[in-house]
Structures are given as structure tokens and as C-alpha cells.
MMTF fields as JSON, N, C-alpha, C and O atoms, coordinates in Angstrom:
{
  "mmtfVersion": "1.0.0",
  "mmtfProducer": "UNKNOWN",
  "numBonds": 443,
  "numAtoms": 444,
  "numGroups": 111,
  "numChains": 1,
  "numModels": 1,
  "chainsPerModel": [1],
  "groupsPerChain": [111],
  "chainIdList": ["A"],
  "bondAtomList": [4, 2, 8, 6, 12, 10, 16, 14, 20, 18, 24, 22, 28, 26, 32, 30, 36, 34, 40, 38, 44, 42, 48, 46, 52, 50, 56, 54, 60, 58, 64, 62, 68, 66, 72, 70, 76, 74, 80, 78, 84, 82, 88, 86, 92, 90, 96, 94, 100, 98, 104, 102, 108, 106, 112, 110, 116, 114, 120, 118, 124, 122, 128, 126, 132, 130, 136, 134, 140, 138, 144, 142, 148, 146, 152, 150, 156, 154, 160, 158, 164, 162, 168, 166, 172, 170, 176, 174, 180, 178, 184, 182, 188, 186, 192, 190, 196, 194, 200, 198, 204, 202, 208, 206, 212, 210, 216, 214, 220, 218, 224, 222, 228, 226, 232, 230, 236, 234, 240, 238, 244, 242, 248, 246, 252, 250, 256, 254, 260, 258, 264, 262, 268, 266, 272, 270, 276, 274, 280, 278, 284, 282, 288, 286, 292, 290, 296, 294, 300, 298, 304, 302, 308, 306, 312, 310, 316, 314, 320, 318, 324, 322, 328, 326, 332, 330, 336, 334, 340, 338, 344, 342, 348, 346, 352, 350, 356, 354, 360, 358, 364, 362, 368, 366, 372, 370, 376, 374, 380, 378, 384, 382, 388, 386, 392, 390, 396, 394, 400, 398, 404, 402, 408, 406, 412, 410, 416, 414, 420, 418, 424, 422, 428, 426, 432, 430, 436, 434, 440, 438],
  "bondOrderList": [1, 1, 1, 1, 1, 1, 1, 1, 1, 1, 1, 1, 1, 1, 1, 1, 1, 1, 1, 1, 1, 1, 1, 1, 1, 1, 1, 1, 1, 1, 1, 1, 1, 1, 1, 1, 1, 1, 1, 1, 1, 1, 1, 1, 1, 1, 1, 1, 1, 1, 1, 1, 1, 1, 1, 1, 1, 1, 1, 1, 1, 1, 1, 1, 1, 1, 1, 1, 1, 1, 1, 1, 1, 1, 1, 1, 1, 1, 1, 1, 1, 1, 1, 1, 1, 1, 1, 1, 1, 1, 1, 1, 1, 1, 1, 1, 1, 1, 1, 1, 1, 1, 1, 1, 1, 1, 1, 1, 1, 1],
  "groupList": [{"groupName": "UNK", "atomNameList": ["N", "CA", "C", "O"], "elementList": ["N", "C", "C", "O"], "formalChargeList": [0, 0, 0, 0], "bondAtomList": [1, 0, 2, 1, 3, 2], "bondOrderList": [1, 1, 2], "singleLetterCode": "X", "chemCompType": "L-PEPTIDE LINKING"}],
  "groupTypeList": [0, 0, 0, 0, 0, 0, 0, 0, 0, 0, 0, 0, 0, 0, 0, 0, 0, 0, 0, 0, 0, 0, 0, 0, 0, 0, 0, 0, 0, 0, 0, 0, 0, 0, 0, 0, 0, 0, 0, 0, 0, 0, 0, 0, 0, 0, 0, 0, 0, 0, 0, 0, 0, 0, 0, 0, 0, 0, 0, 0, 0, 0, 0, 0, 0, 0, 0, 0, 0, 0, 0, 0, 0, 0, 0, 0, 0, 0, 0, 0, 0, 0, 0, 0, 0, 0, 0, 0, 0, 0, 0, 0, 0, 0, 0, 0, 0, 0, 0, 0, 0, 0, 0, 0, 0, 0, 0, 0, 0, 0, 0],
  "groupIdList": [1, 2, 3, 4, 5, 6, 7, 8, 9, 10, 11, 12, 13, 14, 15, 16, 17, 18, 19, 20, 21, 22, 23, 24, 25, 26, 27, 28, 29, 30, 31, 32, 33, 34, 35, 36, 37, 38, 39, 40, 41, 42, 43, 44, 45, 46, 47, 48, 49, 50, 51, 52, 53, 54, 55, 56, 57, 58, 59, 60, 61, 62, 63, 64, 65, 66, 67, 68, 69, 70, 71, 72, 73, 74, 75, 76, 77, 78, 79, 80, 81, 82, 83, 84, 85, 86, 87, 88, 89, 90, 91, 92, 93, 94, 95, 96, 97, 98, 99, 100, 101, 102, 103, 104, 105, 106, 107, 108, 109, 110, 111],
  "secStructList": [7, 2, 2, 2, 2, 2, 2, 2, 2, 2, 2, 2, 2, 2, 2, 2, 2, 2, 2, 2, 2, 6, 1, 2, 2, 2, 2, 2, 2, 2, 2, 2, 2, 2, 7, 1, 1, 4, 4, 4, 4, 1, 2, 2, 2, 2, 2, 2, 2, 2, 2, 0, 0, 0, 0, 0, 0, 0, 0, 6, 2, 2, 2, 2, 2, 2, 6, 6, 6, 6, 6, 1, 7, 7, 6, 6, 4, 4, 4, 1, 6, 6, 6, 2, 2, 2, 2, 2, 2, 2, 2, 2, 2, 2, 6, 6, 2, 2, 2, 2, 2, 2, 2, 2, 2, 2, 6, 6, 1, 7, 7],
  "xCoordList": [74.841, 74.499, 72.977, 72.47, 72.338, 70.401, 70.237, 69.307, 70.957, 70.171, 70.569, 69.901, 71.738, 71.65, 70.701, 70.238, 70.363, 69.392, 67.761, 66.798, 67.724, 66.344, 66.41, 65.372, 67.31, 66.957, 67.022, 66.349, 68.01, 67.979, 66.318, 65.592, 65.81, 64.432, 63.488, 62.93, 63.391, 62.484, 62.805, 61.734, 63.923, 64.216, 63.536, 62.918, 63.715, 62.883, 61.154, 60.185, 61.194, 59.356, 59.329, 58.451, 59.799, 59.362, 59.161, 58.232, 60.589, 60.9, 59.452, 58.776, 59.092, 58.208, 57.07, 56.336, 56.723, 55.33, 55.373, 54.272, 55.948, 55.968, 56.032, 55.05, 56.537, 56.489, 55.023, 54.551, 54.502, 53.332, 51.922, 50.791, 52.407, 51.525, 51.781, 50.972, 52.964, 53.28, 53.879, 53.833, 54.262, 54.315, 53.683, 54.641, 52.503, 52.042, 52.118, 52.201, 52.106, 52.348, 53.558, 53.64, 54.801, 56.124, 56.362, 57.05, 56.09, 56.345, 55.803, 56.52, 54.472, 53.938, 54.174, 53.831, 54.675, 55.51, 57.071, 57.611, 57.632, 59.026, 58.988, 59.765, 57.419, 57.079, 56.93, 57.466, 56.546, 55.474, 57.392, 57.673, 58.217, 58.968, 59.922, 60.245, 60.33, 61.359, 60.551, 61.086, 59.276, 58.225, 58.899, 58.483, 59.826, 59.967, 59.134, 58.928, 58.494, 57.688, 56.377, 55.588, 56.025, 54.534, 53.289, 52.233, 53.872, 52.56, 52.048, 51.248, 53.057, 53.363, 51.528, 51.111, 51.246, 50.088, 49.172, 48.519, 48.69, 48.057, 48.152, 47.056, 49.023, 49.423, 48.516, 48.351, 47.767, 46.419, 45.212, 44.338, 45.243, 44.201, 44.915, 44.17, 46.15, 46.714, 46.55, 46.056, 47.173, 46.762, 44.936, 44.565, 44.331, 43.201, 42.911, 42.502, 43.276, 43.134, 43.779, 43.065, 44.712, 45.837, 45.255, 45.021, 45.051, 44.548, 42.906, 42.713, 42.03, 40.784, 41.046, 40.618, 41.647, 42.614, 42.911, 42.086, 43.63, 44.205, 43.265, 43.268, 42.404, 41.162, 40.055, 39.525, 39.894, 38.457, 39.046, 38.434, 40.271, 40.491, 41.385, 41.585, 42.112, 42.617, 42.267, 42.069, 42.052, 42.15, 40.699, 40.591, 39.352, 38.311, 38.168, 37.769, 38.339, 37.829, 38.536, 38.152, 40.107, 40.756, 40.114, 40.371, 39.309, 39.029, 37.611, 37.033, 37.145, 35.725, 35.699, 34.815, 36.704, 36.877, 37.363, 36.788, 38.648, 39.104, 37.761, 37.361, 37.401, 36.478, 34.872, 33.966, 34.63, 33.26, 32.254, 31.304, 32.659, 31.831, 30.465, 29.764, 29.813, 28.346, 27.855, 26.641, 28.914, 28.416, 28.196, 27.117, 29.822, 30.427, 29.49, 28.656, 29.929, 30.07, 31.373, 31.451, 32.049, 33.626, 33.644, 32.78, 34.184, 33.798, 34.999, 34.958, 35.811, 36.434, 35.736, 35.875, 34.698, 33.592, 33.21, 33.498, 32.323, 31.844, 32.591, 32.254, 33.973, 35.021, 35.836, 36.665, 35.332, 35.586, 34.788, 35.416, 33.312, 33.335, 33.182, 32.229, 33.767, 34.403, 36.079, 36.681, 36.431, 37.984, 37.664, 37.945, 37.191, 36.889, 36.427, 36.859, 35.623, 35.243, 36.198, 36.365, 36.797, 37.569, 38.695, 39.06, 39.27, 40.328, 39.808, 40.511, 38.559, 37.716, 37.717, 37.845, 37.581, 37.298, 38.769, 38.77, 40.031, 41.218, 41.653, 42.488, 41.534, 42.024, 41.642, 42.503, 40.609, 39.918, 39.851, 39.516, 40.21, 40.709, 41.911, 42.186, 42.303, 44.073, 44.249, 44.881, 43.413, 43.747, 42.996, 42.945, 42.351, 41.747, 42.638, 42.956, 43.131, 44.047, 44.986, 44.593, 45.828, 46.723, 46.515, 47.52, 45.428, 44.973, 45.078, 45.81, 44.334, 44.1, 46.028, 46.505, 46.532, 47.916, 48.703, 49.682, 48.029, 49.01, 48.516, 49.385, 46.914, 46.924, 47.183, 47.159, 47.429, 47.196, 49.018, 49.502, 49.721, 50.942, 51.785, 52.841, 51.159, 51.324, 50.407, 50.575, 49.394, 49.549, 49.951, 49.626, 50.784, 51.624, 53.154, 53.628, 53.797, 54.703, 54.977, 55.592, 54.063, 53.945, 55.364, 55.721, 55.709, 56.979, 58.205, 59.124],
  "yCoordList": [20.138, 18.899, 18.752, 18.77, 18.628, 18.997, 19.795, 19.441, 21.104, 22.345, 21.87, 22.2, 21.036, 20.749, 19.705, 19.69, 18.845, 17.586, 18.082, 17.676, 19.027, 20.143, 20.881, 21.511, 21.11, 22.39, 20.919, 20.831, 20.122, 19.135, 18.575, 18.918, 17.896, 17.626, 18.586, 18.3, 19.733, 20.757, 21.104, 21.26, 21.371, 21.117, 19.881, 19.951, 18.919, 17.537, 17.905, 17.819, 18.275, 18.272, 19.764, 19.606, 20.756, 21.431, 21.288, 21.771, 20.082, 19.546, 19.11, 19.646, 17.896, 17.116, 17.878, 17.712, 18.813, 19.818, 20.473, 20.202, 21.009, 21.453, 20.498, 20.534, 19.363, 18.39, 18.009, 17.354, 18.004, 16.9, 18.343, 18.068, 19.57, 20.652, 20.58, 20.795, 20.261, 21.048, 19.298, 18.898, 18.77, 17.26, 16.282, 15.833, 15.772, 14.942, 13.617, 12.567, 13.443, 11.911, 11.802, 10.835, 12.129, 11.674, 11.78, 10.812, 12.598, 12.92, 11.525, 10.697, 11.491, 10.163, 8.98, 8.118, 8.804, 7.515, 7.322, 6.224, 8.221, 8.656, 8.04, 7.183, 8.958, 8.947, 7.45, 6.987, 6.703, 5.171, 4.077, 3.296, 4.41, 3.873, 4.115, 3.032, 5.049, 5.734, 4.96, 3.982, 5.256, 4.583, 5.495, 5.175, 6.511, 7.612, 8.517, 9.1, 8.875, 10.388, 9.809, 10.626, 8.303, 8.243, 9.099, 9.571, 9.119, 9.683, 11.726, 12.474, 11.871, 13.228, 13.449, 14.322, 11.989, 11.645, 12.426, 12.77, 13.015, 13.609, 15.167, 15.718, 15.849, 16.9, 18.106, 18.998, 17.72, 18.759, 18.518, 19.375, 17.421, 17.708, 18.314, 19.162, 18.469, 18.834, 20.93, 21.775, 21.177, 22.236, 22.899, 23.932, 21.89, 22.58, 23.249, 24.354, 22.174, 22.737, 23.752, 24.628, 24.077, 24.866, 26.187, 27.137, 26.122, 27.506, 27.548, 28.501, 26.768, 27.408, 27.922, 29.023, 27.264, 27.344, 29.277, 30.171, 29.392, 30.591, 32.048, 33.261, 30.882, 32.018, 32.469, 33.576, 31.472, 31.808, 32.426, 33.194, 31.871, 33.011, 34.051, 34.775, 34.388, 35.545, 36.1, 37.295, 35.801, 36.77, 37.337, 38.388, 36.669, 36.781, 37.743, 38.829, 37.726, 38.679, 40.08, 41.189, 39.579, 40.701, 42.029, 43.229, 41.196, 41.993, 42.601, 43.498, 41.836, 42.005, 43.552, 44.409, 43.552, 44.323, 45.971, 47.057, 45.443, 46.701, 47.099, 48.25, 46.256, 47.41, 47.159, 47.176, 46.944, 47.028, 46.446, 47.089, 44.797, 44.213, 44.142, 43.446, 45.019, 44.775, 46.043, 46.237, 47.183, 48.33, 48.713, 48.982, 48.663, 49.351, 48.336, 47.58, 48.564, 47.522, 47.259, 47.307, 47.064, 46.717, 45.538, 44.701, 45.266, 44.32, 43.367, 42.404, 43.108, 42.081, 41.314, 40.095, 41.98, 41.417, 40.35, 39.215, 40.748, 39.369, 38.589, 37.619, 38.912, 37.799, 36.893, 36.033, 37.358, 35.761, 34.783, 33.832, 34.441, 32.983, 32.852, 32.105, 33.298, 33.057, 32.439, 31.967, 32.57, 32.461, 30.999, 29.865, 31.307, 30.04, 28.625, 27.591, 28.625, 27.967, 27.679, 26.467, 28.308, 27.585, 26.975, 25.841, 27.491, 26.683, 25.1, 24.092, 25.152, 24.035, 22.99, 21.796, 23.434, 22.997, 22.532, 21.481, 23.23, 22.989, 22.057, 21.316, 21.777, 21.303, 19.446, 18.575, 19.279, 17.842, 17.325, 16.148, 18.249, 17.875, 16.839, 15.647, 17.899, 17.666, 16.159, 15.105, 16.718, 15.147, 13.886, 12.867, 13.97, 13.147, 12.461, 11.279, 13.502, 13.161, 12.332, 11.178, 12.589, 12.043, 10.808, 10.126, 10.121, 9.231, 8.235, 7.245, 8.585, 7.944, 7.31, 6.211, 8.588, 7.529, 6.931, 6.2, 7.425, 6.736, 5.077, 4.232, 4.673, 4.008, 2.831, 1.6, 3.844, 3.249, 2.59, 1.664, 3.681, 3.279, 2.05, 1.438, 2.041, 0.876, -0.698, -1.714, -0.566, -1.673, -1.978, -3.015, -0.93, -0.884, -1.558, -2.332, -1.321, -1.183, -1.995, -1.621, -3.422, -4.085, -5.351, -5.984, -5.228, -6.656, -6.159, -6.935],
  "zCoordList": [101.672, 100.992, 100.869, 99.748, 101.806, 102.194, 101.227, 100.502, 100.78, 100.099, 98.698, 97.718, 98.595, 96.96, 96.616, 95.476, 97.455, 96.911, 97.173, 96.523, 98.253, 97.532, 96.673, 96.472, 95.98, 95.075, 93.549, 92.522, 94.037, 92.783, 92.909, 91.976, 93.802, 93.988, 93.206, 92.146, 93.858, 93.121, 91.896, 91.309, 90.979, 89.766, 89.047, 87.985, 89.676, 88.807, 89.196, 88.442, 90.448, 90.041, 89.079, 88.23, 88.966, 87.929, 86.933, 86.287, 86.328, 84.993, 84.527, 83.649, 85.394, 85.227, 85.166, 84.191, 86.145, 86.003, 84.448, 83.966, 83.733, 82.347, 81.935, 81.193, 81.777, 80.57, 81.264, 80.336, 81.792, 82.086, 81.559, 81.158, 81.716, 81.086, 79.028, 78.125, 79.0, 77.404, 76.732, 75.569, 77.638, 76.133, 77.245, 77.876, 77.745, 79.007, 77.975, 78.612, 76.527, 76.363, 76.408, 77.165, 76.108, 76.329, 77.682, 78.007, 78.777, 80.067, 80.823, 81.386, 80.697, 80.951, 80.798, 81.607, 79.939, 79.353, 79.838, 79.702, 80.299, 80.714, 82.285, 82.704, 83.396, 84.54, 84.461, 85.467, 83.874, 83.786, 83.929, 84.839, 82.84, 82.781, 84.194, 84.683, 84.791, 86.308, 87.225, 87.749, 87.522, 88.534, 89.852, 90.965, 89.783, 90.91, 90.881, 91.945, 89.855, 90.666, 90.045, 89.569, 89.997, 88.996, 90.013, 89.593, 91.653, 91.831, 91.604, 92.167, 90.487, 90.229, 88.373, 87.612, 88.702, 87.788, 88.153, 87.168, 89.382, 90.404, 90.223, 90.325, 90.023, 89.852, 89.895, 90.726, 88.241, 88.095, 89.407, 89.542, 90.244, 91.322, 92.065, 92.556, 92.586, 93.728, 93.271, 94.016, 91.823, 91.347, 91.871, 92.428, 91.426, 91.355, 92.819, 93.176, 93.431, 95.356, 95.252, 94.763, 95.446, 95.722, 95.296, 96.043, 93.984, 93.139, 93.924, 94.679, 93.782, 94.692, 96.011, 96.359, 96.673, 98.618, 97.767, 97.953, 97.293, 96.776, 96.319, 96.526, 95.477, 94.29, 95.581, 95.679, 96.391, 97.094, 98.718, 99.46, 98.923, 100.414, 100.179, 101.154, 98.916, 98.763, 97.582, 97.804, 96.214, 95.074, 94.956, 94.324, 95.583, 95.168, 96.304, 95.883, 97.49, 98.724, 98.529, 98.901, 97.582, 97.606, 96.197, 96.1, 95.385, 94.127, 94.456, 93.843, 95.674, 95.825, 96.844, 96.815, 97.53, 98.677, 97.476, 97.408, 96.696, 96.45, 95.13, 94.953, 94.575, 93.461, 93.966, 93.133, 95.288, 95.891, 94.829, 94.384, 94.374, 93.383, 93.609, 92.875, 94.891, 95.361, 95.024, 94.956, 94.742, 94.894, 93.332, 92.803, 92.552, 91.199, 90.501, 90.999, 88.946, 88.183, 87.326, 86.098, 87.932, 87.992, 86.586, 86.848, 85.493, 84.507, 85.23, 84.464, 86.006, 86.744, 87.309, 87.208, 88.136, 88.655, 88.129, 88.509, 86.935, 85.972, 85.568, 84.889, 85.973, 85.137, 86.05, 85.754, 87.386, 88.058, 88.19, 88.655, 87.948, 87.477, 86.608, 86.387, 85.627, 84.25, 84.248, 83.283, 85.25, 85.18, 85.901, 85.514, 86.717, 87.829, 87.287, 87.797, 86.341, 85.68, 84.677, 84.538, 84.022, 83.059, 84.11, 83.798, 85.222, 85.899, 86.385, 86.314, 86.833, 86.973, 85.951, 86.219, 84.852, 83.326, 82.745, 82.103, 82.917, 82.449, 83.593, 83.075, 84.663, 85.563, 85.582, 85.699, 85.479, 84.959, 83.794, 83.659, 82.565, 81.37, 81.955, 82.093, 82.138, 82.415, 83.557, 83.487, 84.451, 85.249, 84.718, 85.407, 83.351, 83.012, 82.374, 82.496, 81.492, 79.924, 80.934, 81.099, 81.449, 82.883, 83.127, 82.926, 83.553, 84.205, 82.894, 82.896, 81.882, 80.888, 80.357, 80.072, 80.455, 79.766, 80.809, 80.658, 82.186, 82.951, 82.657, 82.439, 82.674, 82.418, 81.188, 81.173, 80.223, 78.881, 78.826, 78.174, 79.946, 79.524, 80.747, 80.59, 81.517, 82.688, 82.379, 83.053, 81.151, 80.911, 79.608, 79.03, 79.043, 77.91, 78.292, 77.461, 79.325, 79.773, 81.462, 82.461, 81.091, 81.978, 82.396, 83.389, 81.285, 81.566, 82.252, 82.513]
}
């Protein structure tokens, strides 16, 4: 019973994680109206941690170690803070755009 209402749980936050990546004004407006997962508004900050927690104690030590980015000139090299930066950059878009309809739609959707 536990394993069906987690796997049903994690099904709805996935749902909601793609709609809030690929349609975030209908998703948002959907989240605003349920008032169950509104604090799922948050999402892209919780992302951004997660992926730096990720980029800076494993993918970066791990690319740095195997193509000796101090030694070679590995063109991966130059392309992590290039990557880094746009995740930075896509990540505050995103929790901006977010914020903005959460608000636009909670005092849309006040009565």
C-alpha cells in the first residue's frame, strides 16, 4: 500500500516537473488552483542546487582528473564554464518566469 502511494506521489511530482519545464503557464495555473504541490513553484532553485552539489563534487573533479585539464588541452575543458553558466542562466530564468505566474495567478485566482 506505502509503495503504491510513493510511486503514485513521484508520478505527480514528475508530471508536474515537465509541465512546469515544457507548458509552466498552464501547469502554474493548474498548481495555483489544487494549492497541493504550490510549493513545487520552487523547483528550478531546488534543481539548481542539486545539479551544482552534482557539477562541482563529481562531474567537474571527474573530467578534470580523467583528461588532466591542467596538463592537456582537452576542448571539454573550456566547456565547463560554459555549461555552468548557462545552467546558472537557465535555472533563474526559470525560477523567475515561476515566481512571476505564481504570482500573477494567486492574485488572479483569489476568491
Amino acid at each position: 500500500m506505502k509503495k503504491d502511494q510513493l510511486f503514485s506521489f513521484l508520478y505527480a511530482l514528475g508530471k508536474i516537473t515537465l509541465g512546469l519545464l515544457l507548458h509552466p503557464y498552464q501547469t502554474m495555473q493548474s498548481l495555483i488552483r489544487e494549492r497541493a504541490f504550490i510549493w513545487m513553484a520552487l523547483l528550478p532553485s531546488a534543481v539548481f542546487v542539486g545539479a551544482k552539489i552534482i557539477w562541482f563534487f563529481v562531474l567537474v573533479p571527474m573530467v578534470r582528473f580523467a583528461f588532466s585539464c591542467s596538463v592537456s588541452s582537452f576542448f571539454g575543458c573550456e566547456l565547463i564554464p560554459f555549461f555552468a553558466n548557462w545552467l546558472v542562466l537557465f535555472c533563474i530564468y526559470w525560477q523567475v518566469m515561476l515566481l512571476y505566474l505564481l504570482l500573477r495567478f494567486s492574485l488572479a485566482f483569489r476568491d
